[in-house]
C-alpha positions as a Markdown table, in Angstrom:
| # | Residue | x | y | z |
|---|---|---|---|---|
| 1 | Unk | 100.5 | 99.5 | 103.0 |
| 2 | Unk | 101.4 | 102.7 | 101.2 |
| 3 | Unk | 103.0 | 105.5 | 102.9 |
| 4 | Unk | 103.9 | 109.1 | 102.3 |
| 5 | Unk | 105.6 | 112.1 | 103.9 |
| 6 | Unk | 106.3 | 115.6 | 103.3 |
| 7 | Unk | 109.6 | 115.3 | 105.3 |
| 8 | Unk | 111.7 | 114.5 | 101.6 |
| 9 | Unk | 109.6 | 117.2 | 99.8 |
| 10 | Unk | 110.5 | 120.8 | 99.3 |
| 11 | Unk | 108.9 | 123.6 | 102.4 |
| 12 | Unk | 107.3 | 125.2 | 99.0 |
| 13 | Unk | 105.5 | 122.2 | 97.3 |
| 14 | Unk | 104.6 | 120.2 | 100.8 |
| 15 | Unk | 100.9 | 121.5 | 100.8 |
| 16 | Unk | 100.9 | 121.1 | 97.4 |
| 17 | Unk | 101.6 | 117.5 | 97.8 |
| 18 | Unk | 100.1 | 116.7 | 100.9 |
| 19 | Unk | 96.4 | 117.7 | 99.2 |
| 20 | Unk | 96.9 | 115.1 | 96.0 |
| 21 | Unk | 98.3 | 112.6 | 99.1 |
| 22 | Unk | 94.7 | 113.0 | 100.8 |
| 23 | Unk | 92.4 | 112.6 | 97.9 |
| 24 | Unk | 94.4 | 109.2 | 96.9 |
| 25 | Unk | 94.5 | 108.0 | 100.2 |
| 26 | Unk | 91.2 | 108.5 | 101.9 |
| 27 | Unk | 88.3 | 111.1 | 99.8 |
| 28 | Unk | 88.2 | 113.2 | 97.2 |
| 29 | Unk | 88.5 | 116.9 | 99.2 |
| 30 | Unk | 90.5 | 120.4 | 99.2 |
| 31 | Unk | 92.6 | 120.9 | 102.2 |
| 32 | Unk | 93.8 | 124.7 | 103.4 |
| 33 | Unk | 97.2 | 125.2 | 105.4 |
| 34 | Unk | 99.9 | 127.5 | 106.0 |
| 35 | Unk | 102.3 | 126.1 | 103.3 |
| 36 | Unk | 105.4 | 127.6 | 105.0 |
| 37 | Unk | 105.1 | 126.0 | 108.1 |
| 38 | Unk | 103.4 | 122.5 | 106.8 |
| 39 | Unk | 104.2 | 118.9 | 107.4 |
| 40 | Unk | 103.0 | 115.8 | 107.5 |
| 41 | Unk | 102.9 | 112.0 | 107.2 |
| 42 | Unk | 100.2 | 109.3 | 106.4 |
| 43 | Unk | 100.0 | 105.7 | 105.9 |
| 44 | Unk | 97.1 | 103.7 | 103.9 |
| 45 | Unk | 95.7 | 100.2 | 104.2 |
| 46 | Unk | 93.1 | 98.6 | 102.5 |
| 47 | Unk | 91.0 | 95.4 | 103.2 |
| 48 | Unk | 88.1 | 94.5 | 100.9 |
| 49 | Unk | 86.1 | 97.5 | 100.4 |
| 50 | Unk | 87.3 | 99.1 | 103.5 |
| 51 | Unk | 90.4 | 102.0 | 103.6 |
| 52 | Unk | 92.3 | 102.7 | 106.6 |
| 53 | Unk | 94.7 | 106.0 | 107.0 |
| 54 | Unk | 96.8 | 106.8 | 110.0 |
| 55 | Unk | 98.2 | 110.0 | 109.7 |
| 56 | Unk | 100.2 | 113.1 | 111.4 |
| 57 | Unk | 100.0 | 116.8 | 110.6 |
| 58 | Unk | 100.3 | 120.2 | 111.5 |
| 59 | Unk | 97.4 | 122.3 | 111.7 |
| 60 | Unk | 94.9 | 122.9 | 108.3 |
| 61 | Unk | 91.6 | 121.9 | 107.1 |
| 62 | Unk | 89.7 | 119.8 | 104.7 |
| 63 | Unk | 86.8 | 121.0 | 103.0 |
| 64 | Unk | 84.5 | 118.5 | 100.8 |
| 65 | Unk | 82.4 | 120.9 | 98.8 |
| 66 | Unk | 79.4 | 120.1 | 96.5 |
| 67 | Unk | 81.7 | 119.8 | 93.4 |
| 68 | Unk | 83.7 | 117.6 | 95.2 |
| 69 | Unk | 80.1 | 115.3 | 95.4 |
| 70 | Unk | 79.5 | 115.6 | 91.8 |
| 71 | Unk | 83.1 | 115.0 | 90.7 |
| 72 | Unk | 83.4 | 111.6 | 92.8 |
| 73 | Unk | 80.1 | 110.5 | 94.5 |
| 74 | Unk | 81.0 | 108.6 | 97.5 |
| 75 | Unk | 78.3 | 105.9 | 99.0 |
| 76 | Unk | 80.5 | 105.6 | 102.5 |
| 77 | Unk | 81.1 | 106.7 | 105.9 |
| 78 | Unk | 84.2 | 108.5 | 107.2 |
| 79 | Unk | 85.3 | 107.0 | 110.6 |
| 80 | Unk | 87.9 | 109.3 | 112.8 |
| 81 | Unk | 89.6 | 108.7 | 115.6 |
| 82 | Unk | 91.2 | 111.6 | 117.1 |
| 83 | Unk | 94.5 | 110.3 | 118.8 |
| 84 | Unk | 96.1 | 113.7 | 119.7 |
| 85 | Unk | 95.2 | 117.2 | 119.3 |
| 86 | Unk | 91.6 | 118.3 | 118.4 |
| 87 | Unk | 89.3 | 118.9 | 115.4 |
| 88 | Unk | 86.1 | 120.7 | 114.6 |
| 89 | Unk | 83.5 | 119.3 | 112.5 |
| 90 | Unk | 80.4 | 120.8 | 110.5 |
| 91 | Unk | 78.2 | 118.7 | 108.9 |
| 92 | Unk | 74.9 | 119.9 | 107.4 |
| 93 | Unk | 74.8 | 122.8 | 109.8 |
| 94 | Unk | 75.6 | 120.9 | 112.9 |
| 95 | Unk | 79.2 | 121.6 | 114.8 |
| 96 | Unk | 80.7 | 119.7 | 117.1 |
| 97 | Unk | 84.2 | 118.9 | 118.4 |
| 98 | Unk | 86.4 | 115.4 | 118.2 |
| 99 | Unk | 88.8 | 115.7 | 121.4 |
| 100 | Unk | 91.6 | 112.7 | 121.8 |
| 101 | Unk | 89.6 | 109.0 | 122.5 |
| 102 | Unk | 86.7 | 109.9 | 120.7 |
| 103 | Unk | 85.3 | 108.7 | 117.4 |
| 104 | Unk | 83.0 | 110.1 | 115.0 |
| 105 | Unk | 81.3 | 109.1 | 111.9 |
| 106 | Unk | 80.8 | 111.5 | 108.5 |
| 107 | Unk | 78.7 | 110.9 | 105.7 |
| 108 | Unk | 80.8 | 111.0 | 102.5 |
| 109 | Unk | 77.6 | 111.9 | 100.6 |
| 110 | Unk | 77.6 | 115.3 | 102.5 |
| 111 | Unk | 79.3 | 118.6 | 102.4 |
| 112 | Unk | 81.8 | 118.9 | 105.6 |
| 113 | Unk | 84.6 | 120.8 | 106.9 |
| 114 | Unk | 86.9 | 119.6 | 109.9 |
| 115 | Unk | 89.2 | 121.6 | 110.9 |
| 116 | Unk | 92.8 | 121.1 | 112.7 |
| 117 | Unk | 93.6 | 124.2 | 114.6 |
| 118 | Unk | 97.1 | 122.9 | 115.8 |
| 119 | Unk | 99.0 | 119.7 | 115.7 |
| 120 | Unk | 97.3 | 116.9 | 114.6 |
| 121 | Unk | 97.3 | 112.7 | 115.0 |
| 122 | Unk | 94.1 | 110.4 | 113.9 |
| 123 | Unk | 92.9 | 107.1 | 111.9 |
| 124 | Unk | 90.4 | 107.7 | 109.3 |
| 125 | Unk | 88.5 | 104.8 | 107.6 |
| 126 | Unk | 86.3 | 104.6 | 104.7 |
| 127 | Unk | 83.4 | 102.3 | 105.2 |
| 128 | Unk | 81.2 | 101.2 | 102.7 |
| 129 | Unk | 77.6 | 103.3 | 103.7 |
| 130 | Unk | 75.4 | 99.6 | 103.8 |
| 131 | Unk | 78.0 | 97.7 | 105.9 |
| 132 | Unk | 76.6 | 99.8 | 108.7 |
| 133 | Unk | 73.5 | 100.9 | 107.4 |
| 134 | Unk | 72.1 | 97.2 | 107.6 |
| 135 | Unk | 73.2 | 97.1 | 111.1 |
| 136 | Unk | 72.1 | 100.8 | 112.3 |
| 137 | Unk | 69.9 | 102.2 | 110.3 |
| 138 | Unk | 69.1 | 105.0 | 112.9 |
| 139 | Unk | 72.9 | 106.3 | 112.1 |
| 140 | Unk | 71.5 | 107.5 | 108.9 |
| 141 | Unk | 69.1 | 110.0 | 111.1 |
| 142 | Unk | 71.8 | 110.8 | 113.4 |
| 143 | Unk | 73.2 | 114.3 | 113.7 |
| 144 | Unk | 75.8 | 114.2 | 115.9 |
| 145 | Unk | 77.6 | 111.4 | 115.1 |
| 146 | Unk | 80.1 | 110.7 | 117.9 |
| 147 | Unk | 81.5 | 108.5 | 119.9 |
| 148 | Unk | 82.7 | 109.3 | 123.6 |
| 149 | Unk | 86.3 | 108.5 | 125.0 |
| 150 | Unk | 84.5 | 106.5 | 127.8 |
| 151 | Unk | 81.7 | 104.9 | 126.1 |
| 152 | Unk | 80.7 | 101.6 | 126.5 |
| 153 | Unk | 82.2 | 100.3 | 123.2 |
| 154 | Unk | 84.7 | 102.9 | 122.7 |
| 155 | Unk | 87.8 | 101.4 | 123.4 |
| 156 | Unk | 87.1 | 98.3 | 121.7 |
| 157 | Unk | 86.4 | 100.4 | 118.9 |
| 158 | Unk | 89.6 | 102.5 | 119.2 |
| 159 | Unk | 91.6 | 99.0 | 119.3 |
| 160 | Unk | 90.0 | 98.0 | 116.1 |
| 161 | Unk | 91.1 | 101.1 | 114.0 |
| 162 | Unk | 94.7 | 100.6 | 115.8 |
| 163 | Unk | 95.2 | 97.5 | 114.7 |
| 164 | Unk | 93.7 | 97.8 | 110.9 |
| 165 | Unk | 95.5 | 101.2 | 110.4 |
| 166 | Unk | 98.7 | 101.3 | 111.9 |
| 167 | Unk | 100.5 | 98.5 | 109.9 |
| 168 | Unk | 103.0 | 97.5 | 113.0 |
| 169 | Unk | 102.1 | 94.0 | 112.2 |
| 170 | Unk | 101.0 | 92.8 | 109.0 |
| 171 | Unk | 97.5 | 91.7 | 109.4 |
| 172 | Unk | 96.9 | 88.3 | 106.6 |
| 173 | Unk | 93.6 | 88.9 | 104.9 |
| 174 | Unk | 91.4 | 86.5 | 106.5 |
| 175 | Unk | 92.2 | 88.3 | 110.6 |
| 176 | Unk | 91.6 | 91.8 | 108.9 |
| 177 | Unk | 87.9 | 90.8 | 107.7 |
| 178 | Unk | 87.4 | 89.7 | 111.1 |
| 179 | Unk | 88.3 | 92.4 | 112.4 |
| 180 | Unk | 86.2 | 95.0 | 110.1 |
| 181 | Unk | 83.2 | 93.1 | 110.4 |
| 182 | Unk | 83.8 | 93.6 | 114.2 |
| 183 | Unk | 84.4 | 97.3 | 113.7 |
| 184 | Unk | 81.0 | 97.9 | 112.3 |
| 185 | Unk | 79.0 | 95.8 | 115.1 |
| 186 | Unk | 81.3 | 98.1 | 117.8 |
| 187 | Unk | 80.1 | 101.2 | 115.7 |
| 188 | Unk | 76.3 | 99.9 | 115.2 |
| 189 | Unk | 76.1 | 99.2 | 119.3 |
| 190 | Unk | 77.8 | 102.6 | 120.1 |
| 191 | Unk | 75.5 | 104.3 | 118.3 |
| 192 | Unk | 72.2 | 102.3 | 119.1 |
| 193 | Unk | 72.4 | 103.8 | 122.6 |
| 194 | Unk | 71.7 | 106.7 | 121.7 |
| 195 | Unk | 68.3 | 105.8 | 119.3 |
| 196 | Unk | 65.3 | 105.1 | 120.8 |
| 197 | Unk | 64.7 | 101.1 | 121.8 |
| 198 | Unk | 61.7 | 101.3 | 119.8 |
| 199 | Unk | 63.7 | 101.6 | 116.8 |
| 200 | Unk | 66.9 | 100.0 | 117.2 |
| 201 | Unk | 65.8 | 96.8 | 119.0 |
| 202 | Unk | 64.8 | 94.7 | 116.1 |
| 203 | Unk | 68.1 | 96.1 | 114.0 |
| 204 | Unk | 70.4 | 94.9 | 116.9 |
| 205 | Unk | 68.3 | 91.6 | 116.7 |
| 206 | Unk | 69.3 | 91.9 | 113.0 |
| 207 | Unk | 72.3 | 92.6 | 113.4 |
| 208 | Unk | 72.9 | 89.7 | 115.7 |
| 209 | Unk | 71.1 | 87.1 | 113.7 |
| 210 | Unk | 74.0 | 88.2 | 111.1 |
| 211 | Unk | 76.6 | 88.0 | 113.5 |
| 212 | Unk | 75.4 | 84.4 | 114.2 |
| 213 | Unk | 75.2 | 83.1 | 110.8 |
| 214 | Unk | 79.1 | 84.1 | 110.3 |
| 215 | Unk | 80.2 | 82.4 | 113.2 |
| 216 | Unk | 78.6 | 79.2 | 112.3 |
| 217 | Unk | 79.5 | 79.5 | 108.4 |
| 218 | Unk | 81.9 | 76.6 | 108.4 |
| 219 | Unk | 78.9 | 74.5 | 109.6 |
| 220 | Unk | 77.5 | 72.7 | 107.3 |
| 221 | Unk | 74.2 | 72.4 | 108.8 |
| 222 | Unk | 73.5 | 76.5 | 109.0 |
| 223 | Unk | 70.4 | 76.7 | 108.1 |
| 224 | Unk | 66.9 | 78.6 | 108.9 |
| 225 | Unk | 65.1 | 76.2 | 110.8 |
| 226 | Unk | 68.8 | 76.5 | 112.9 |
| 227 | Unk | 68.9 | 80.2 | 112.9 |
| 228 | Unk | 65.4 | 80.4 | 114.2 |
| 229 | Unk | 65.1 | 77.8 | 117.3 |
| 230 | Unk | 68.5 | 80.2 | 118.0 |
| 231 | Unk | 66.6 | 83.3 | 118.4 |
| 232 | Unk | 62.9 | 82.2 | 119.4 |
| 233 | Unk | 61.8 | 83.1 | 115.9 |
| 234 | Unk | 59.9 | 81.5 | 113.1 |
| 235 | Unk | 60.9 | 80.3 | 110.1 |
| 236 | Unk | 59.4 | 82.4 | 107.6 |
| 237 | Unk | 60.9 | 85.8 | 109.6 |
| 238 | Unk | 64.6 | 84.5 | 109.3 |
| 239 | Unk | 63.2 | 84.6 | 105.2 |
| 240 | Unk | 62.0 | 88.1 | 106.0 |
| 241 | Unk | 65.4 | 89.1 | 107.7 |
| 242 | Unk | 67.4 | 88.1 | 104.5 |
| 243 | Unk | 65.0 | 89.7 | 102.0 |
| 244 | Unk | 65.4 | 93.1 | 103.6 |
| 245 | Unk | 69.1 | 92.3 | 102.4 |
| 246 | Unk | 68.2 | 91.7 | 98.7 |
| 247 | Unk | 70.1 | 88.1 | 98.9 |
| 248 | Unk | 67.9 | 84.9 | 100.4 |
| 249 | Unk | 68.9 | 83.0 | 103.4 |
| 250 | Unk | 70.9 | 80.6 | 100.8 |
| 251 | Unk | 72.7 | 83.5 | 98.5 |
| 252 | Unk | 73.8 | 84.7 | 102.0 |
| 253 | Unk | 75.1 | 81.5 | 103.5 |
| 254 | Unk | 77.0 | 80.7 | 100.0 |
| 255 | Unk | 78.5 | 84.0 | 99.0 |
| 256 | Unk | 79.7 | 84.6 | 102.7 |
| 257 | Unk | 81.1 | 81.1 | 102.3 |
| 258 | Unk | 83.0 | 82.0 | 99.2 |
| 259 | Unk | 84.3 | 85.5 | 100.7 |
| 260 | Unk | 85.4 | 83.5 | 103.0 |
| 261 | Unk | 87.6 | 81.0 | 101.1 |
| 262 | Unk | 88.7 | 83.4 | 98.9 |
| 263 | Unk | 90.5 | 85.3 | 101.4 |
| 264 | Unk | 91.6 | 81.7 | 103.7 |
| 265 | Unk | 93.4 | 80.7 | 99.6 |
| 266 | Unk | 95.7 | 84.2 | 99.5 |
| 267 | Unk | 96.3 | 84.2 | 103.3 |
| 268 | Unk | 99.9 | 83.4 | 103.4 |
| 269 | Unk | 99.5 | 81.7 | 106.9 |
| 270 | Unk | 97.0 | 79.0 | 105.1 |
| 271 | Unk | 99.6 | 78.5 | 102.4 |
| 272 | Unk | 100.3 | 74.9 | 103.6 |
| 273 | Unk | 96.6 | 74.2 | 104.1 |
| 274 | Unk | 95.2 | 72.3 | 101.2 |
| 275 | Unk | 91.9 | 73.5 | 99.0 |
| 276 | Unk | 89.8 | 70.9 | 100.4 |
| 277 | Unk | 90.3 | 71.5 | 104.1 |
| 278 | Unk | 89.9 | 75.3 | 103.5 |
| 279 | Unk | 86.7 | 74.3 | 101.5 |
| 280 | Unk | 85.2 | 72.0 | 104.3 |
| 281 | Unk | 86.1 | 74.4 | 107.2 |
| 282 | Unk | 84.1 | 77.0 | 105.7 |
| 283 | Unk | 80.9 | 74.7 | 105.5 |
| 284 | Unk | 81.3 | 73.2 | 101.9 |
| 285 | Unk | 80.6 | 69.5 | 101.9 |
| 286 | Unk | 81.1 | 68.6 | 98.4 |
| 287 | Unk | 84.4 | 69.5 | 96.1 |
| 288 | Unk | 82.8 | 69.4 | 93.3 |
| 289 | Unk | 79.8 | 72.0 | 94.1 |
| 290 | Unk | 82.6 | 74.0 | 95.7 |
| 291 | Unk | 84.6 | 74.2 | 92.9 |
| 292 | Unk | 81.8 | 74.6 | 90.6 |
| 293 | Unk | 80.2 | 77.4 | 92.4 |
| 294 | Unk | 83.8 | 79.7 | 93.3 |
| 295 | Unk | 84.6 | 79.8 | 89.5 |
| 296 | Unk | 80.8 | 81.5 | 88.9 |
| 297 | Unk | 82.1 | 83.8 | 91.5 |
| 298 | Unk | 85.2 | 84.5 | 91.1 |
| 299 | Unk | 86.0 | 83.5 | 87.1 |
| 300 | Unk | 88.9 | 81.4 | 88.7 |
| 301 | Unk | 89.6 | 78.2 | 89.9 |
| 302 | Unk | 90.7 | 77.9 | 93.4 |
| 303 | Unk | 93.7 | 77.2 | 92.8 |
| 304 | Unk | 94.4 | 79.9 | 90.0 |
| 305 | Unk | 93.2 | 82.3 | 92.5 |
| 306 | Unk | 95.3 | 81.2 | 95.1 |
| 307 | Unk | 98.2 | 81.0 | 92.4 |
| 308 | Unk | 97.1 | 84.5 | 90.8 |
| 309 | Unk | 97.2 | 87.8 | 92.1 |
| 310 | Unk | 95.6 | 91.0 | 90.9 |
């Protein structure tokens, strides 16, 4: 976790610092305050590909302009949720307001503005744009992207990005992938209400079928013929399903495996678990492919990356 404040820096250079803060920590944008009167504090996390901010403030604005695009192109989504105090958001000619409970989503390929007009708490995340694109494609059609206090999956949601931003307690790598994967199927679900059945039923089936086949990763017996007496489907569509990916049903199955050990071998809490057992529980059978097959990946042995940080 990193963390800043303004509360050690000088009333003239806060602004100043909180802006260079916020383009490290979550996007590259330009923020507008009252210097005189500004404060605030902010805490990062990341897992993976995924960044997680927490932060307080008084009131100001961030801008993200279309130099800001072509200085630092950025294929993700902005996740917010508004915790206290309200902001206003314009995306692509569309306004709407984020009031406390509610989450919305912002494309960080678009110009936006939201803007603070008093005290301000939320959680932004970064989120890679194909994590939930491959589960909701609709989102990418979406104008108003935004989640309800009181909707269906909102507060599950809202405990997600508690627990992956706040820090209280230290989440090891392997419960924090669980828990982002989880994010984006809360995020894909809240948003499929609101897209016509016609499009999002076979992308929820989709994104199910995935859901599924990371459940039963440490089996070794995953497999299509497995996946489709599951869902009532043939064969050859499970192929299909995977394709759409860019990665077979095999490439899939193997590279989730290895993500998975991967992040089991720095997990302080699996420190005392040998390289084997972690190997086996997450559906290898054989040491030899295993070990084999994590050194293509990962241009380690187990062991050195367990040993080896970067």
């Amino acid at each position: 976790m990193s963390t800043w404040t303004t509360d050690t820096i000088r009333p003239a250079d806060r602004f100043s610092y909180w802006q260079d803060v916020v383009c490290h920590a979550v996007l590259n944008v330009s923020t507008t305050a009252r210097p005189d009167h500004f404060w605030a504090r902010i805490a990062s996390h990341s897992f993976g590909t995924m960044r997680f901010a927490a932060f307080d403030s008084s009131a100001h604005e961030i801008v993200r302009t279309r130099e800001h695009l072509a200085a630092a192109p950025a294929d993700n989504y902005l996740v917010s949720l508004q915790r206290r105090g309200r902001c206003h958001i314009t995306e692509g000619g569309e306004e709407f307001v984020l009031e406390p409970g509610e989450i919305a989503v912002v494309d960080g390929q678009s110009q936006f503005r939201v803007a603070f007009p008093q005290p301000v708490s939320r959680i932004v995340s970064v989120i890679p744009k194909h994590l939930l694109d491959t589960r909701a494609p609709w989102l990418r059609e979406t104008k108003n992207r935004k989640i309800s206090a009181g909707s269906r999956f909102a507060a599950i949601a809202r405990e997600h990005l508690i627990q992956l931003a706040d820090g209280e307690e230290d989440l090891v790598e392997s419960e924090a992938s669980v828990l982002c994967d989880n994010l984006c199927n809360l995020l894909a679900l809240s948003f499929a209400r609101g897209a016509s059945v016609g499009a999002r039923q076979p992308e929820l089936q989709h994104a199910a079928l995935l859901a599924f086949c990371r459940r039963n990763l440490g089996n070794p017996e995953l497999s299509p013929p497995m996946v489709a007496a599951r869902f009532g489907i043939s064969v050859r569509t499970v192929h299909l399903r995977f394709e759409r990916l860019g990665r077979s049903f095999g490439r899939w199955v193997l590279d989730n495996r290895l993500e998975r050990c991967a992040a089991e071998l720095r997990d302080p809490a699996e420190h005392g678990t040998s390289i084997s057992e972690i190997a086996f529980r997450c559906g290898f059978n054989d040491l030899s492919h295993f070990n084999k097959v994590f050194r293509a990946r990962f241009n380690r042995t187990p062991r050195e990356w367990r040993t080896t940080k970067d």
